[in-house]
N, C-alpha and C positions, 0 to 999 in steps of 0.2 A: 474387874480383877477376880481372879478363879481362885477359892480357902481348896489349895491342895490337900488337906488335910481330912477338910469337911467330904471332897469329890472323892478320895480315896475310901474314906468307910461308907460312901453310899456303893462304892462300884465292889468292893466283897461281899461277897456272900457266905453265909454260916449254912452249913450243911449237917446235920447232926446226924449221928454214929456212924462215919464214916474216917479211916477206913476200916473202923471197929466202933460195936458200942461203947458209948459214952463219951466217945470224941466228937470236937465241933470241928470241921474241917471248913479252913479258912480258903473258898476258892476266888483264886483272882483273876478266872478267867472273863468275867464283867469287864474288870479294870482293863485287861488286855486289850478289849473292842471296843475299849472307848482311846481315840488317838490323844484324847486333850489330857486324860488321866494318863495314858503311855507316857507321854511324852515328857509329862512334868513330873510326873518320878522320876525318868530317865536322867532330867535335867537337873533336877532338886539334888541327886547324886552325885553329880559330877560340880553343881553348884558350891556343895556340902566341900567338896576336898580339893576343887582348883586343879584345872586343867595345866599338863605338865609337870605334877606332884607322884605321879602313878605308872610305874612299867607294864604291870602285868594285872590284870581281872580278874580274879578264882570265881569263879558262877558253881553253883554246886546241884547236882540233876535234882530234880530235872526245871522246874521253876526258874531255880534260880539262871538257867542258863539262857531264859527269857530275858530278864533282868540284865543279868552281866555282860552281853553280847552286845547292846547299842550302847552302852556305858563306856564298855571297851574303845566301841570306835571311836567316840565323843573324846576320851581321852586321848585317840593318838597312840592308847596303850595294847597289849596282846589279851588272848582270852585261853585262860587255860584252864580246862572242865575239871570237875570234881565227880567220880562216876561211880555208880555202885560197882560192889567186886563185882569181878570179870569181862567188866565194859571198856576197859582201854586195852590196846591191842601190844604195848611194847612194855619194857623193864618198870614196876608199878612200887610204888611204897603204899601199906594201906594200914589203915586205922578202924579201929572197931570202939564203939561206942555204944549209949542206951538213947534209946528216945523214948517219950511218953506213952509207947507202946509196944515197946520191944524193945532189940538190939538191933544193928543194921553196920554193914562195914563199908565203907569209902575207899577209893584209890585216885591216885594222881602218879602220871606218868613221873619217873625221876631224874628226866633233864627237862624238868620246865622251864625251870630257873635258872636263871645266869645269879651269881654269887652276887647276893645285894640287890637284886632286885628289887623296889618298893612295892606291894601286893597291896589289895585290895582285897576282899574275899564281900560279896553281893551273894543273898539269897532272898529269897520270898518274906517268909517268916521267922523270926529268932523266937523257939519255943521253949524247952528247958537246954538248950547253950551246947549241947551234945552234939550238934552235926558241925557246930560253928567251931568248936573246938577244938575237934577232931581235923576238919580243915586246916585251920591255924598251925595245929604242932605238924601237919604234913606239907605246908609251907614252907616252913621252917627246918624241914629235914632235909626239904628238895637245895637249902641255900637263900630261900627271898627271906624276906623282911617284909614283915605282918604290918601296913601300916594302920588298917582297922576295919571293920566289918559295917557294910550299911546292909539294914534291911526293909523293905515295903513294911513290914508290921512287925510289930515287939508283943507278945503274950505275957505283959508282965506277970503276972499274977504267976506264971510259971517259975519265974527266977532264971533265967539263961543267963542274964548278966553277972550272975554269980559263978555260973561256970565256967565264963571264957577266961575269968581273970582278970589281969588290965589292958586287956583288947579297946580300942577306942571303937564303939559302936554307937552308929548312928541309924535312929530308926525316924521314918519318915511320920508313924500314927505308931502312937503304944496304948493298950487298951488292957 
């Protein structure tokens, strides 16, 4: 039997000052080429919230759209991107928020949702709750229903879960 937990922190790798000094840049591109580690996050995901519980994916660029795109299909449910300004092509609601090194703004097209949709929002890593949050309230503008955030890695020591609010977040390894 595979400690998903254990497979998961061997297959990231910390990459220091990148993509600025003094940041540790969490790359998950290891975990990607490994299938057995793919796959069991993918599934630990959809484990986690029960297939038929979920309309729609939010994956947010670019990582997270790794993540959220086989989760999606797993669920049966849709995937609908989360993009930096100026990357989707039609009517955009966006959010502007801080991340641990900067500012950085979001958009999502504004007929993703049908009215009530149940959402899911999947990214890589939840570091201080700023991309996660931002997401969520653009969710929610769009019409769906936030039903909660899972992510590959939790940065606790940052505090994100403090920013998203009462978002139900599920992390796979929190460190």
């Amino acid at each position: 039997m595979v400690d998903l937990g254990k497979l998961i922190e061997e297959r990231i790798r910390d990459v220091d000052d990148y993509p600025k000094p003094g940041v540790v840049f969490k790359d998950i591109t290891p975990l990607l080429a490994d299938h057995v580690a793919f796959a069991g996050v993918v599934d630990a995901i959809v484990n986690h919230h029960g297939r038929g519980t979920i309309d729609k994916i939010v994956g947010i660029e670019a990582r997270g759209f790794i993540l959220a795109a086989p989760v999606a299909y797993h669920f049966g449910a849709g995937f609908v991107p989360v993009r930096k300004k100026g990357k989707l092509p039609a009517l955009t609601h966006a959010a502007t928020y801080d991340l641990e090194y900067g500012t950085e703004t979001i958009e999502i097209h504004a007929d993703a949702f049908e009215t009530g949709d149940r959402v899911l929002i999947v990214d890589d890593v939840l570091a201080t709750g700023g991309t996660a949050r931002a997401a969520a309230d653009l969710v929610r503008r769009c019409g769906g229903e936030v039903v909660g955030l899972s992510v590959l890695l939790e940065l606790s020591f940052l505090k994100g879960r403090d920013k998203v609010g009462n978002l139900d977040v599920h992390s796979l390894v929190t460190v």
